[in-house]
N, C-alpha and C positions, 0 to 999 in steps of 0.2 A: 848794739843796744838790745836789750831785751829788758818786754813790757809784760806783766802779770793782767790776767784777766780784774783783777780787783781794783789795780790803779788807772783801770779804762773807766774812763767818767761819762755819767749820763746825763743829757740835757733832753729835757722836753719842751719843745714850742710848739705853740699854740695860734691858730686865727693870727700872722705874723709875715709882714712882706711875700715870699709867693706861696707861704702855706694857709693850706685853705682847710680849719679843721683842727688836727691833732698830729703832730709825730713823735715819735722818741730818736735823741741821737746817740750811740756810741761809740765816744768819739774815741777809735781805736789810735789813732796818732794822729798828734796835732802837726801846724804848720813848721814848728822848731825841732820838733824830732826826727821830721823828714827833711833839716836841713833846707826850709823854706822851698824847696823843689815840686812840692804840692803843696797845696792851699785843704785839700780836706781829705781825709780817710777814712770815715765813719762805714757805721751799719746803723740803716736806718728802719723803724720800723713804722709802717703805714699805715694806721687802723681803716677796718673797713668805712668808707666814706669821707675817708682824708684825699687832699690830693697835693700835692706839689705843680703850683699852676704855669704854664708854657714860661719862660726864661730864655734867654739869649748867650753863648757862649763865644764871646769874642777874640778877646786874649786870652784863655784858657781852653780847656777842651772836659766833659766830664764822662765819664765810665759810672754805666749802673748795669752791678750784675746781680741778678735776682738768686736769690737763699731759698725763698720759702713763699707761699702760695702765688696770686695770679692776679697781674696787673695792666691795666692799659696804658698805652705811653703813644707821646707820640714824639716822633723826629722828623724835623722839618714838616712838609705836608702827609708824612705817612701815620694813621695809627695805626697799632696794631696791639694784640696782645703776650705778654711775657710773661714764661713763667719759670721753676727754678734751672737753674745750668743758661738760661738765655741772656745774652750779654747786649748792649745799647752804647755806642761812643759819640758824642756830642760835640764839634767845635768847629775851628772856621768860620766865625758867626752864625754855627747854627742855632734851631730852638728847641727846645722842647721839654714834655712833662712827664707825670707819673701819677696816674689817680688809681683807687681801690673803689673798686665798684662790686668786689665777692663780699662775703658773709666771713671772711678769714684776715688775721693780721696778714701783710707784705712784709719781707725785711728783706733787704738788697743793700749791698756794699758801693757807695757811691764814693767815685774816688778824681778829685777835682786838679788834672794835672796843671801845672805852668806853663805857658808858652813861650 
């Protein structure tokens, strides 16, 4: 398969289940294209003072690799800060988030494997 940047479709949500604020999604391949094997494989982008709030990964696991400026996240009890080339994996019922606290868009590839 191959997907053209034009027919990758953009969703914005808003103030909505654990987002707190604004994001934009695009949504680079849905669940059917990857053969229901992942559930998401977006680039997300996180305006400053968005955040995506703590979350549990049970039966799934997720991957957020940072693109572009600098973000706090945390995993399980750790925070810390991330920024582009730094990578995060989530599951095993673990928890965790992703807030903008700089003066710059985030955009990180978050990718929500099966278990």
């Amino acid at each position: 398969m191959i997907k053209y940047s034009q027919d990758i479709r953009v969703e914005t949500v808003e103030n909505s289940g654990n987002i707190e604020g604004r994001i934009s999604k695009n949504i680079v391949l849905t669940p059917a294209e990857m053969l229901e094997r992942a559930s998401m494989f977006n680039i997300i982008t996180l305006p400053s003072g968005s955040r995506i709030k703590e979350h549990p990964h049970v039966e799934d696991a997720e991957i957020y690799y940072i693109l572009e400026g600098e973000a706090e996240v945390t995993d399980n009890d750790r925070t810390a800060v991330m920024r582009a080339g730094d990578v995060m994996f989530t599951g095993n019922g673990g928890c965790h988030s992703i807030a903008n606290h700089s003066g710059k868009d985030v955009k990180f590839l978050a990718c929500i494997l099966r278990m």
